[in-house]
C-alpha positions, 0 to 999 in steps of 0.5 A: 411188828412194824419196820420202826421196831425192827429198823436196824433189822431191816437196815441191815437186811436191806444193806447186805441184799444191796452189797449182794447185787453189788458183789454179783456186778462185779464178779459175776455180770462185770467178771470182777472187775474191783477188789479181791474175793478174801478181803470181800469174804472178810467184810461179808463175815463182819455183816452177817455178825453185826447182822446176827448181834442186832436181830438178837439184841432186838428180840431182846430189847423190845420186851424190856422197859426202857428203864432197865435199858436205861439202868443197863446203859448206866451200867455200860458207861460206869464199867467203861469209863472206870476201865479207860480211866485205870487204862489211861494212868496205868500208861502213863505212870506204871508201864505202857503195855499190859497182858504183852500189848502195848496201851499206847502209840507213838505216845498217844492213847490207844490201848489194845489198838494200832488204830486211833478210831478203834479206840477214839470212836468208842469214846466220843459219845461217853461224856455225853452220856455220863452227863445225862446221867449226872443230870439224873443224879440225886446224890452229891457223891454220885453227880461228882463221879459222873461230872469227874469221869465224863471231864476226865473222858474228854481229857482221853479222848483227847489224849488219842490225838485223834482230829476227828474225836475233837470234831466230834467233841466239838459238834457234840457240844454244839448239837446240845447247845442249840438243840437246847436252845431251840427246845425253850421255844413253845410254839412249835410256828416258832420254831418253824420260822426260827429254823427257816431264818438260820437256814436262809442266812447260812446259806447266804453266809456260805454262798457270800464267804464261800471261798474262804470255807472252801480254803479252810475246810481244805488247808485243814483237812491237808493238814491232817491228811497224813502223806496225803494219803486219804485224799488219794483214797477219797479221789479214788472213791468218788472215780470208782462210785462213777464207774458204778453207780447204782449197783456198786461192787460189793463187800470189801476194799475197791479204793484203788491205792498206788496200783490197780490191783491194791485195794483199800478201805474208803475210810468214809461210811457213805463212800463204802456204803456207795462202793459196796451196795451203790445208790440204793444202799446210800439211800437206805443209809440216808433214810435210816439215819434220817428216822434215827435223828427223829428218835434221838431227838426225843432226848437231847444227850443221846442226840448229841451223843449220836452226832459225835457218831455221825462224825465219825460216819463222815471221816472213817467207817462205822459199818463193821464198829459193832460196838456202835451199833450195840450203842445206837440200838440200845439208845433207841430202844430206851426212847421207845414208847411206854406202851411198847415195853409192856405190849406182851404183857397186855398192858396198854 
């Protein structure tokens, strides 16, 4: 079989044998020289399971037609939106906990969760993909329930006051937009010479105005930058990949936080992957979600359901969310070739 219908298996595998390199650096080589071993043994128990859960979803996906995965999915999105939405009016109009846990935080949605991404993360892409759904509706009642549901997911996600849901919302929006755009040119030149243009003339834009981005993107990221709190983590990030490089340090926090000896997460996919597993980890990751665009482009929706995800990879940390990569193997195994869902039957 080759790796593009085992790639998160291989992901995966490549990844924690580069987080190992890493942990053998610092402990052993380096004699510990970042983190602590328990929170180190916390991350390695979280990989291995997100490990085992792809492998044994794989093995799974690969011999269903992509029309069951497709009705799973649906499936997924029906129950989940149903339970958010009940969630979301049992807060606000019966009582703000339930089962002993409280369903919001300092008045923002957030059930079962003191971490606004655990929650907002989930979310992101679902009214993308209830819009797919709604597009392959036949019945007026069922196209209503999808449009009603995915505005009203928009709405909670929202409610989650949560900066970087409404970035993934918006770059969602216009990852469809343009992607659509770009999908009713015929001639595939065309499209060559059209990108070759927006590129040119964003770089030139970027490079002319260059200092007024530069002062937006950083007033606005302190002015969601609680306490400042991420830039510290972010500065001590960058310092720490310096310092190692190619190797990393590998599984657990290394972000050095008010002390030398308090450690925190990077709350940056590619800064961890980098901390933990160094240059070649980040390079797999690159490669990897470079081979998962060129899937996810195969179906408009499902790309701009894995740019929110993206977002989210860029400000927080997406490498123990199971639930994201449960959601990014079965969109890629529903674009798989006909042919490949009915291999071992022997039908070609």
């Amino acid at each position: 079989m080759s790796i593009s219908h085992n790639l998160f298996s291989v992901f995966w595998s490549i990844f924690i044998f580069f987080t190992f390199i890493g942990f053998i650096n610092n402990y052993i080589i380096k004699n510990h020289i970042s983190g602590t071993l328990e929170t180190a043994l916390v991350d390695i128990y979280a990989y291995i399971f997100v490990l085992f859960t792809v492998i044994t979803l794989n093995s799974f996906f690969k011999d269903k037609s992509s029309s069951f995965l497709l009705s799973s999915l649906k499936k997924i999105y029906v129950l989940s939106s149903t339970l958010l939405i009940l969630l979301y009016l049992y807060a606000n109009f019966v009582s703000t906990s339930l089962f002993g846990t409280s369903l919001l935080y300092y008045n923002s949605f957030r059930p079962f969760a003191t971490n606004i991404h655990h929650i907002s993360m989930f979310i992101a892409p679902l009214p993308f993909i209830g819009t797919k759904f709604l597009i392959q509706a036949k019945s007026r009642i069922i196209k209503l329930f999808y449009l009603s549901t995915a505005i009203f997911l928009v709405y909670i996600a929202l409610e989650t006051n949560s900066t970087k849901v409404e970035l993934a919302l918006i770059v969602g929006v216009i990852v469809l937009f343009i992607s659509t755009m770009v999908n009713f040119i015929p001639s595939k030149q065309l499209k060559i010479i059209l990108f070759l243009f927006f590129a040119i003339l964003s770089t030139f834009s970027i490079f002319i105005y260059r200092d007024s981005i530069s002062n937006f993107v950083v007033d606005f990221f302190i002015e969601n930058d609680i306490s400042s709190v991420r830039t510290y983590i972010y500065r001590s990030s960058i310092d720490k990949i310096l310092a190692s490089p190619i190797f990393g340090y590998g599984p657990g926090p290394h972000s050095v936080f008010i002390s030398e000896n308090y450690y925190l997460d990077a709350h940056q996919t590619l800064f961890t992957i980098a901390l933990q597993g160094g240059a070649f980890a980040l390079l797999t990751f690159i490669i990897f979600t470079y081979k998962l665009v060129l899937k996810y482009k195969n179906d408009l929706i499902f790309l701009s359901a894995f740019s929110t995800i993206l977002v989210y990879a860029l400000g927080g940390d997406i490498m123990r969310r199971s639930s994201v990569w449960v959601l990014l193997l079965l969109l890629y195994y529903i674009l798989k070739p006909a042919r490949l869902s009915y291999a071992k039957k022997g039908v070609t």
